[in-house]
C-alpha positions as CSV (number, residue, x, y, z in Angstrom):
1,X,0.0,0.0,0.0
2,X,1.4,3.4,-0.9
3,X,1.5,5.7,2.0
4,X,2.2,9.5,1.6
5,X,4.9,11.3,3.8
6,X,3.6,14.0,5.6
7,X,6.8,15.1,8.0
8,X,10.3,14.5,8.7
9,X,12.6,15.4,11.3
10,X,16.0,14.9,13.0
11,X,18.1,15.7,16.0
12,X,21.3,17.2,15.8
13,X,24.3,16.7,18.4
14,X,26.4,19.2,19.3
15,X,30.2,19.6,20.6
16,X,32.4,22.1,20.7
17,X,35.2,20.3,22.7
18,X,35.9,17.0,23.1
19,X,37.4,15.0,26.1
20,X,40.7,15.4,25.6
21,X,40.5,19.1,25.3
22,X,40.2,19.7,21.8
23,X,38.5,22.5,20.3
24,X,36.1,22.9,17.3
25,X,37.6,26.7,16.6
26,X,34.5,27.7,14.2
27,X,31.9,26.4,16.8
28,X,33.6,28.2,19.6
29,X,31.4,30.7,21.6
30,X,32.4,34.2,22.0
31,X,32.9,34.4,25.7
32,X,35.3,36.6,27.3
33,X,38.5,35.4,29.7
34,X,36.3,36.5,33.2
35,X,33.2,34.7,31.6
36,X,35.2,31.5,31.1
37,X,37.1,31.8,34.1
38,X,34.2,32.4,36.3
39,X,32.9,29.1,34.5
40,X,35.6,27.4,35.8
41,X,35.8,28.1,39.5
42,X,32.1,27.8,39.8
43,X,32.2,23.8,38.5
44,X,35.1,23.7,40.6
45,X,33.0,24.7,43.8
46,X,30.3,22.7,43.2
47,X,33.3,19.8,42.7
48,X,34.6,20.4,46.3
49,X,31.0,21.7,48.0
50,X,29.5,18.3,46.9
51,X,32.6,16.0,47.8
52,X,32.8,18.3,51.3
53,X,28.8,17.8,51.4
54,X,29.6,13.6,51.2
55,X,31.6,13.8,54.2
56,X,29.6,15.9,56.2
57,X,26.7,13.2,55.6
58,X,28.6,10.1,56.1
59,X,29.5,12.3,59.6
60,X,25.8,12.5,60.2
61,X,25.8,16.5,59.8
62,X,23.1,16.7,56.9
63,X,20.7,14.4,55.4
64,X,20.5,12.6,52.2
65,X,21.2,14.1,49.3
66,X,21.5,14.1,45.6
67,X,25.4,14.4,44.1
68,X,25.9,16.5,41.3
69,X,29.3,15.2,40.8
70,X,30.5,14.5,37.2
71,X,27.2,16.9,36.0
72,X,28.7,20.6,37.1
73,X,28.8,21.2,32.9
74,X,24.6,21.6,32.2
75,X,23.7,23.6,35.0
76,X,26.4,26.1,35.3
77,X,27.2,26.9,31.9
78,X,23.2,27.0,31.1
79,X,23.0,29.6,34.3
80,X,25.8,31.3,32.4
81,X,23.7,32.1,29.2
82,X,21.1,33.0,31.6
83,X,20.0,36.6,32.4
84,X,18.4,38.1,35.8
85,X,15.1,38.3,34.2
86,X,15.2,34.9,33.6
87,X,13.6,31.5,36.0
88,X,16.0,29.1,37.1
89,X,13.7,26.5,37.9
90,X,15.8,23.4,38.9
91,X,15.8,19.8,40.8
92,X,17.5,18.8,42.9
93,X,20.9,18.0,41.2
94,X,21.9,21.6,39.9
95,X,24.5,22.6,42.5
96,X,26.4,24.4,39.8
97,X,24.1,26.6,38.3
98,X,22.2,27.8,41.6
99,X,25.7,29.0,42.7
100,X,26.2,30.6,39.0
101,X,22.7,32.5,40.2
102,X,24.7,33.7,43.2
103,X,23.2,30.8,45.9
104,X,25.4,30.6,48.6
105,X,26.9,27.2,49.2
106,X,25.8,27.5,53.0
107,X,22.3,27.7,51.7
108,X,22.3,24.4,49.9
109,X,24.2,22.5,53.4
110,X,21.7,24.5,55.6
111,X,18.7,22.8,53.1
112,X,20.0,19.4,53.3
113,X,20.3,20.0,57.3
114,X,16.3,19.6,56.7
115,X,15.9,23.2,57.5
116,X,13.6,24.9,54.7
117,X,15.4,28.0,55.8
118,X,18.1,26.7,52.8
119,X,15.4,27.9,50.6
120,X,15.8,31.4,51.7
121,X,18.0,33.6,49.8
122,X,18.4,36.6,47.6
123,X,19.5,34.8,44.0
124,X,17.4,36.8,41.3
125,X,14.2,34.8,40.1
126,X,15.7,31.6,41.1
127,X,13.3,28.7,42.6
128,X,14.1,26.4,45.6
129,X,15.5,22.8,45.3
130,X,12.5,20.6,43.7
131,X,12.3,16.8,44.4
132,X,9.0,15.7,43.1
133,X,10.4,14.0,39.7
134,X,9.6,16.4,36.8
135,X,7.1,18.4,38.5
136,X,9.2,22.0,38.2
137,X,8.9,21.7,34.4
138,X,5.0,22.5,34.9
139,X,6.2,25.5,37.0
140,X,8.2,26.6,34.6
141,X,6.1,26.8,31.8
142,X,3.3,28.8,34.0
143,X,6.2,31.3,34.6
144,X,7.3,31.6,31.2
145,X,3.7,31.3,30.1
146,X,2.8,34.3,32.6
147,X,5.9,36.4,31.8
148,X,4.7,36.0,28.0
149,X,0.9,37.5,28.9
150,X,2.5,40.2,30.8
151,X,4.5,41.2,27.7
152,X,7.5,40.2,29.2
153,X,9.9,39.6,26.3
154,X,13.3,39.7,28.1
155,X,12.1,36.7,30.0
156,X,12.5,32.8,29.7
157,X,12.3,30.6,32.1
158,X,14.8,27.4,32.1
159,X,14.4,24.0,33.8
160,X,16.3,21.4,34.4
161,X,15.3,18.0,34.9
162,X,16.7,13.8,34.7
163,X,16.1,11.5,32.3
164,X,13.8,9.9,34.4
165,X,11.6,12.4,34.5
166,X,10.8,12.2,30.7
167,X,8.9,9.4,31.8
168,X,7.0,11.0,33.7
169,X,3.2,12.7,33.0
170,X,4.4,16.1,34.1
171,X,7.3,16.3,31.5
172,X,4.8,16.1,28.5
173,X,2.0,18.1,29.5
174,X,4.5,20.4,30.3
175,X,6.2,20.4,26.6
176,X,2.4,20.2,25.2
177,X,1.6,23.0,27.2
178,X,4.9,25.0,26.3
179,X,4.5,24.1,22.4
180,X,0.7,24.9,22.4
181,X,1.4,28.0,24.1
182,X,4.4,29.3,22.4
183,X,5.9,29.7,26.1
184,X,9.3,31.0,26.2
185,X,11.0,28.0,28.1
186,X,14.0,26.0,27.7
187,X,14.0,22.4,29.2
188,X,17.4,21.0,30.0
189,X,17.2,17.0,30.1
190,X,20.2,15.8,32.5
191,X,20.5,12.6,30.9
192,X,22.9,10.9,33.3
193,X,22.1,7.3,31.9
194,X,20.6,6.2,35.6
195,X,17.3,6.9,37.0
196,X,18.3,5.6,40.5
197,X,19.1,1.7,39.1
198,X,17.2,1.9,36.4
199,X,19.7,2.5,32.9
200,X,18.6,4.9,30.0
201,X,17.8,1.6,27.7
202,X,15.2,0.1,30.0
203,X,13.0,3.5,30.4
204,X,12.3,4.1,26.4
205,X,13.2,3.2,23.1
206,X,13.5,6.5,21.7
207,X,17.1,6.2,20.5
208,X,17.6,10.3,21.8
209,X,15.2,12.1,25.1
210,X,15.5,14.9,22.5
211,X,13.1,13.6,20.0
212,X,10.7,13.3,22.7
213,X,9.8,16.9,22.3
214,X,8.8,16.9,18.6
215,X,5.6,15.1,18.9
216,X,4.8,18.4,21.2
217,X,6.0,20.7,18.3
218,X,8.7,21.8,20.1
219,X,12.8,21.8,18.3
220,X,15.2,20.1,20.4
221,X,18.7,19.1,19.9
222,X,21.4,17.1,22.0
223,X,24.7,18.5,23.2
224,X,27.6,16.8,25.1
225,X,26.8,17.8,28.4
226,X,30.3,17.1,29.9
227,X,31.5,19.8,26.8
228,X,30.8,23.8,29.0
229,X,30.7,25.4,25.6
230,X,28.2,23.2,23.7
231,X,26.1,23.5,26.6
232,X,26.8,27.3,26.9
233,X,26.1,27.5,22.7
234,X,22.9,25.2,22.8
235,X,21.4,27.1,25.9
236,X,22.0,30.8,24.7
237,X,20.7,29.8,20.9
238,X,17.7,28.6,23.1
239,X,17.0,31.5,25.0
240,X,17.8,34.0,22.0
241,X,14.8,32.5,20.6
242,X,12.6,32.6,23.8
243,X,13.4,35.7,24.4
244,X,12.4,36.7,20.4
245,X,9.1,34.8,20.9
246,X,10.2,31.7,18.9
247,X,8.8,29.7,21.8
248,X,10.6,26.9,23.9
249,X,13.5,24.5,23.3
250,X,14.9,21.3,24.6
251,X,18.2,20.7,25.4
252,X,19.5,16.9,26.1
253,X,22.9,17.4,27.5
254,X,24.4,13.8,27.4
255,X,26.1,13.6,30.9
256,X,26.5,10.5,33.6
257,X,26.2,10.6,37.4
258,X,29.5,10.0,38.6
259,X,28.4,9.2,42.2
260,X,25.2,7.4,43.8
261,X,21.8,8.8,43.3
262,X,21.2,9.9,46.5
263,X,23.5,9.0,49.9
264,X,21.1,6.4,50.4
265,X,22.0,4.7,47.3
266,X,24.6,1.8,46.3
267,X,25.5,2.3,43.1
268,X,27.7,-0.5,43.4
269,X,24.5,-2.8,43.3
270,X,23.4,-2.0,39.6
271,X,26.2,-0.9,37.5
272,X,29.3,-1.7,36.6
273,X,32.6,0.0,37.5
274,X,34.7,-0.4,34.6
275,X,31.5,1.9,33.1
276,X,31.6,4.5,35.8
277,X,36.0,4.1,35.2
278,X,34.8,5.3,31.4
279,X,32.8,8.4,32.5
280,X,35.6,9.9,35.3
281,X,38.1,9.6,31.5
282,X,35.6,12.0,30.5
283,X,35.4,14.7,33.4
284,X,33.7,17.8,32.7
285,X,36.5,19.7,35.0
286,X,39.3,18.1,33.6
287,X,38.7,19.1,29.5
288,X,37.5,22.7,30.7
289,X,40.6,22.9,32.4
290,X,43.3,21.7,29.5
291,X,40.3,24.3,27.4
292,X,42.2,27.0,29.4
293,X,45.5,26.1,29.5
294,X,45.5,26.0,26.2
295,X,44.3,29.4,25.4
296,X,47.0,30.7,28.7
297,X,44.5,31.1,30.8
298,X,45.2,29.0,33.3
299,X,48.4,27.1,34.8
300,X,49.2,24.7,37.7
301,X,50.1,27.9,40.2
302,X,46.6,29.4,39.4
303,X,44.7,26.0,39.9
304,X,46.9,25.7,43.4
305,X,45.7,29.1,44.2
306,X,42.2,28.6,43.0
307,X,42.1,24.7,45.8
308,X,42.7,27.2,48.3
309,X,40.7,29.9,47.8
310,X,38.1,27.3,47.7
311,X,38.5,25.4,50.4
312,X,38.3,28.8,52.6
313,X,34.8,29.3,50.8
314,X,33.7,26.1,51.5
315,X,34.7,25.5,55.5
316,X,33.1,29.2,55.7
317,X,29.8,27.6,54.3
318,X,30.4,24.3,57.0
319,X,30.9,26.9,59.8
320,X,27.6,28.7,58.5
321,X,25.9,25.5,58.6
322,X,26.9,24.9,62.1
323,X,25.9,28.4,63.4
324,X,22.2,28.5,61.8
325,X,19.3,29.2,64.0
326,X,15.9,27.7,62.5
327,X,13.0,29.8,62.0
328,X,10.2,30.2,64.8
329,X,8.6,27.5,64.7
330,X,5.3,28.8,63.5
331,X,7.0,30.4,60.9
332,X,5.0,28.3,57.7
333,X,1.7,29.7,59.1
334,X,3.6,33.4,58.0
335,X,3.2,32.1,54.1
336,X,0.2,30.2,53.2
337,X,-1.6,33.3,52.6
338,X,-0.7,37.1,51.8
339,X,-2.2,38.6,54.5
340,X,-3.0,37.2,58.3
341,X,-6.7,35.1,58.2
342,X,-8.7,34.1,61.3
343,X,-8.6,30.3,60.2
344,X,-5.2,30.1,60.0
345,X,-4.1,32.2,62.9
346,X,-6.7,29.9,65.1
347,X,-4.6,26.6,63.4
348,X,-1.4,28.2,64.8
349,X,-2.4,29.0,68.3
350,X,-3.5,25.3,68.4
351,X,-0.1,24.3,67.0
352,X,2.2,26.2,69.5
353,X,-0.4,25.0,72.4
354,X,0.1,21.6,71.4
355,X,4.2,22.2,71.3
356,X,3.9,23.8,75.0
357,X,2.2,20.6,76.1
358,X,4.9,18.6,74.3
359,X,7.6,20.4,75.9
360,X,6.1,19.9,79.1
361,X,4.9,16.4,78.7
């Protein structure tokens, strides 16, 4: 039976440098010395404020948590191509790029402490940490979606999300939402090839998490997510367009989870280590750094310098962890409402009764 074509389509991959440090020259963004540099030491903070976050854990200091090791690329350099009128609306594994948007690494310990007072702080348009599995990408497509009805066209909002969570209901009604809408959002897939013990082959067939979006009507591509400057290039071409009323993107930055799913995890249990040996070969850190090197920007005594100066930064965030003071304790009556109501204000007088008995009891 003849049948008629109606539509084709493809996804392109993009990388601009490759894990041994070389460089595609015409693909190369134009970003300036500070720009790249400031790159650098923020995936290099995240690095050391997640391995520092590890011990603290193990020590019993802070609770479980999600490592971002091995994934500081997507995040940061997305954050990078990011302006203040734009949403950060992330997970849970986007160390890097809340700390591009000026989150202070003592906000992210204090969080993890169990203390919603983590979620506190004065980063420009930037969401708290969320865990629910793909629900932020609805969020950010209401943002974008209201920033777009209120004329708003220097603003996009950008989330990031797992490959698990294109599995998930949220993650398509969000991209049919966002393609229907002409929302000016950018959705990064992490694809880290694990959701928890579950690989990349045994959630889809698809043969990309890019082509997911098409059936939505939305463009996609995939980048190298361990390459800063594909993922830098892909993100800004993205929000360019948003920004210009083209509508949303997705990104799938290729990337792998160096490090358990959460501290709770074993990794050990589901995957092999000659696989996770492969991944460390192809470090986001490490080919950023021979990146700079080779362009004089960087050399062992800066690098030495740089450990230190870190290191400071990140005991000053332990020590600020270890001097927080919680909220009053009926502090979440203060914010389910904009101004005081007589239901809720009887609620916490039965609440801080019931604490006094507690305390006594």
């Amino acid at each position: 039976m003849p049948w008629t074509p109606l539509a084709s389509f493809e996804i392109k991959k993009l990388q601009i440098l490759d894990e041994h440090g070389n460089l595609d020259e015409a693909l190369e963004p134009r970003l300036s010395a500070e720009q790249l540099l400031r790159l650098y030491r923020v995936m290099s903070l995240a690095r050391e404020g997640d391995q520092r976050m590890l011990k603290l854990q193990r020590q019993g200091r802070v609770g479980t948590f999600g490592p971002t090791t091995g994934q500081e690329a997507p995040p940061a350099a997305t954050a990078l191509a990011m302006t203040e009128r734009d949403w950060f609306v992330g997970a849970f594994r986007e160390l890097s790029g809340m700390l591009m948007r000026g989150v202070p690494l003592a906000s992210h310990y204090i969080f993890h402490n169990g203390w919603e007072e983590g979620n506190v702080f004065e980063a420009p348009r930037t969401l708290p940490i969320s865990i629910i599995v793909g629900a932020q990408t609805l969020h950010a497509v209401g943002l974008a979606y209201a920033a777009k009805l209120r004329g708003e066209r220097d603003t996009a909002a950008v989330t990031f999300f797992g490959d698990g969570a294109t599995s998930e209901g949220d993650f398509h009604e969000a991209l049919n939402f966002a393609g229907v809408w002409q929302a000016p959002v950018v959705f990064v897939c992490q694809n880290n090839q694990w959701a928890i013990s579950i690989p990349r082959r045994r959630q889809t067939r698809a043969e990309t998490l890019a082509q997911k979006a098409i059936a939505h009507g939305v463009p996609a591509v995939q980048v190298d997510g361990n390459d800063p400057l594909a993922v830098y290039s892909a993100a800004k071409e993205a929000l360019d367009r948003a920004h210009g009323g083209g509508g949303p993107t997705l990104i799938e930055a290729v990337t792998y989870r160096l490090m358990m799913h959460t501290t709770s995890d074993d990794p050990t249990r589901y995957r092999e280590e000659a696989e996770v040996a492969e991944w460390w070969k192809r470090d986001p850190l490490v080919r950023f750094r021979k990146y700079l090197e080779r362009k004089g920007l960087w050399d062992d005594q800066r690098q030495a310098a740089l450990e230190e100066e870190i290191r400071r930064e990140v005991e000053e965030a332990v020590r600020a962890l270890e001097a927080a003071k919680g909220f009053p304790l009926d502090a979440p009556f203060e914010h389910v409402l904009g101004t005081r109501h007589e239901a809720i204000e009887r609620q916490r007088a039965e609440f801080l009764a019931g604490r006094g008995e507690a305390d006594h009891g």
